[in-house]
C-alpha positions, 0 to 999 in steps of 0.5 A, a space after each residue: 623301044 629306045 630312040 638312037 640319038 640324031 646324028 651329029 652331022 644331020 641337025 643343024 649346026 645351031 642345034 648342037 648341044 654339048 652340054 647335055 650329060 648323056 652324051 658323056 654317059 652313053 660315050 658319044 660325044 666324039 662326033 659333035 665336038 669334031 663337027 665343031 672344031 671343023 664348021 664352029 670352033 665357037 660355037 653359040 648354043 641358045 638353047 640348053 638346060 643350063 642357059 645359052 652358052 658358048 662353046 670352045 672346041 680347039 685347042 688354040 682357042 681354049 688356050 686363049 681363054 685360060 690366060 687371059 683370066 681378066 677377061 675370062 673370069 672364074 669368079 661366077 662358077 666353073 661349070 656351065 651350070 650356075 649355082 642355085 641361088 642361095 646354095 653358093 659356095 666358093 672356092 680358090 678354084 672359082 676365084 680371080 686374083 688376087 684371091 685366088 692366087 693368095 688361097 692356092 698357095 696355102 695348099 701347094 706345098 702339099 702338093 709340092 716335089 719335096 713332100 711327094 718325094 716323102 710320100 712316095 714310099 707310102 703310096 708304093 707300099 699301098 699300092 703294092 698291099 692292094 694289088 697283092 690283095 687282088 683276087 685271081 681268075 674271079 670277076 672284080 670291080 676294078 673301080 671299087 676294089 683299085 681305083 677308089 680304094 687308092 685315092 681314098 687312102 691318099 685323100 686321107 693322107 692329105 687330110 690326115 683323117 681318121 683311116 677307118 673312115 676314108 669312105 666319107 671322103 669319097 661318098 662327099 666327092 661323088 655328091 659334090 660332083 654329082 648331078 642331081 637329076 641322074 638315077 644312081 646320083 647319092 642325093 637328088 636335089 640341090 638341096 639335099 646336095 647342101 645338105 650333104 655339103 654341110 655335114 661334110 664341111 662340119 665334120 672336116 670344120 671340126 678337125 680344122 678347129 682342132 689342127 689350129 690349136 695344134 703347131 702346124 702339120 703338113 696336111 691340108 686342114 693344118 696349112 689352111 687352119 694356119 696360113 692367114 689366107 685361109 684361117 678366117 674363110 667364112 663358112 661357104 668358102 671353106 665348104 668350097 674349098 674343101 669340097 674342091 680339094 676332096 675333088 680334086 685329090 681323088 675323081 680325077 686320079 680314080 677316073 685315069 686309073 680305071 680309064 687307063 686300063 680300059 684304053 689299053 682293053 681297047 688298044 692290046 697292041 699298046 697294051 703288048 708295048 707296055 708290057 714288052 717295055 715296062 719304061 713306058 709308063 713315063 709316057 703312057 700316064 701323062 697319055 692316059 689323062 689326054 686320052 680320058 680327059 677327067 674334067 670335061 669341061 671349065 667354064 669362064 665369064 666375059 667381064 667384058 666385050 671381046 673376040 675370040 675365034 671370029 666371034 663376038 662375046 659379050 659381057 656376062 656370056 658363058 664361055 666353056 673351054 670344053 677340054 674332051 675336044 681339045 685334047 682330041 683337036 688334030 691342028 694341035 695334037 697328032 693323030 689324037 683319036 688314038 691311045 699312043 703310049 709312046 707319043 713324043 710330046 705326052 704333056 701336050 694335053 689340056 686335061 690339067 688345064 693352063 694359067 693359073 687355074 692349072 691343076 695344083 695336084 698335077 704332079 701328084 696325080 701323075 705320081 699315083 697312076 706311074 707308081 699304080 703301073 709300075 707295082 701292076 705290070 710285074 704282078 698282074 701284066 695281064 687284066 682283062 676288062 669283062 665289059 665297058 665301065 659303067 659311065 657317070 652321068 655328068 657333063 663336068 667329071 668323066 666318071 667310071 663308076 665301076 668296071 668289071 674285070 678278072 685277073 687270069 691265073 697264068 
């Protein structure tokens, strides 16, 4: 017989642990962050698999803690879980000035308007093969069959890697998000996860030896292997920066693009919007990455003593901005439990972050799921969603492993 979880309301307020994946898996964290924001926006939690920890729940107060980045660093690690001693890797991400803003700007033109303009075309027509090679009126994952397949293409594109092995791409993304000590994770311990890490970095090391010998492309082995920020990257930094890069062009696009539909299964009134005004996916995709949240959480360092919604941190303290909850904080964003395709200020969200450490592939990601919508709905303007995806058992990555759905023949 299983135990319910203790209500979010009846333990103690000093009890409250967010960082538990479960949560996120089973889909029922809503009521402990709205406890928070409500009786402790900052919130101290002594006790937790990952060590004591602060945690930051409004959106305000998230914001503060994103651009003071002097005194909130990102140096140490991004997630509330430390890297295990001797199996560090770093990345641009996990950098402060001016480190961080030196290897950023190697990859941005990638990711910059005037080459998302060049990819367009090829993401429209991708799209468009894949959606015409869906089945009808028999059960599907929607996951495997859209959502991993689109962004492992674009993850190759990016790389420029060999096409008929895009799949590695996306086997290294889930073991670099992966927590270990969930069942269905692809490895098992830390170790094995470096071990994992470390065919990755060769293989991508191998194509970045060969790009630096070849004049200069406009994929990211090439801008890394050229610009002198980033050429001499010691062995673990390029494990992070590639384990970042592979994360962040595919696990938050796949996770927006089965989350999507899975908000319009449970909101149909919108879902009938949309398709009665096809203009709408402008502000249903900036609505869908507020409403699914695909990154959780970031997490910072005090570097030193400081105040921050009435409480004292001290130096060395973990502070994790938890973006689930400030995306759903009511003194920053209306109405914010419900899924409004038509919301007047859509962007209003945190799911990309703010500051320097802004999503660098924003822009790009937007793209993906407007160009994903806008080949859907003169296709298939009816999907129905059979059962609720499958959750992935993280406290970092909202993800969906698989969604079963079924395209009606009328």
């Amino acid at each position: 017989m299983t135990t319910q979880p203790p209500d979010a309301y009846s333990i103690p307020l000093e009890a409250i642990d967010v960082s538990d994946p479960q949560l996120y898996q089973d889909d029922t964290w809503y009521p402990y962050f709205e406890r928070l924001r409500r009786e402790a926006p900052v919130h101290w939690c002594r006790e937790s698999r990952f060590g004591p920890y602060w945690s930051v729940s409004k959106y305000r107060d998230i914001m503060q803690v994103e651009v003071n980045h002097h005194l909130y660093s990102s140096d140490c690690a991004i997630s509330v879980l430390d890297p295990p001693k001797g199996l560090e890797r770093q990345s641009f991400i996990a950098m402060d000035p001016p480190k961080h803003d030196e290897q950023r700007k190697v990859v941005s033109p990638a990711v910059a308007p005037g080459n998302l303009t060049n990819l367009e075309g090829l993401i429209r027509e991708r799209t468009a093969r894949v959606l015409d090679g869906l089945p009808r009126n028999e059960t599907f994952d929607w996951v495997d069959r859209v959502s991993i397949e689109l962004t492992t293409m674009m993850l190759a594109t990016l790389f420029d890697y060999p096409w008929d092995d895009r799949r590695q791409l996306t086997y290294w993304s889930d073991v670099v998000i992966a927590n270990v000590d969930a069942p269905d994770s692809p490895v098992h311990s830390e170790e094995e996860k470096f071990a994992e890490l470390t065919k990755m970095t060769d293989a991508l090391g191998k194509l970045f030896n060969e790009r630096a010998q070849l004049p200069p492309k406009f994929d990211l082995l090439s801008m890394l292997a050229h610009n002198g920020a980033t050429r001499d990257m010691p062995y673990r930094e390029l494990m992070g920066n590639l384990s970042l890069l592979i994360v962040g062009g595919n696990d938050t696009t796949r996770n927006s693009m089965t989350g999507g539909l899975w908000a319009l299964s449970q909101h149909p009134q919108e879902y009938q919007k949309l398709r009665d005004d096809p203009t709408l996916v402008a502000t249903l995709v900036p609505e869908i990455i507020r409403y699914i949240t695909p990154v959780i959480h970031m997490r910072r360092t005090a570097t030193q003593e400081a105040e921050l919604g009435g409480q004292h941190i001290r130096v060395g303290d973990k502070v994790v901005m938890w973006y689930v909850s400030g995306n759903r904080d009511p003194d920053a964003i209306e109405d914010p439990d419900n899924f409004i395709i038509d919301r007047p200020r859509p962007r209003q969200h945190l799911s990309f972050g703010f500051g320097i450490h802004r999503c660098v592939g924003n822009r790009l990601a937007e793209l993906q799921l407007r160009i994903l919508w806008e080949e859907l709905l003169p296709r298939h303007p009816v999907i129905e969603v059979l059962a609720p995806p499958r959750r992935t058992y993280s406290n970092f990555i909202h993800g969906m492993r698989s969604m079963p759905v079924r395209i009606p023949l009328h």
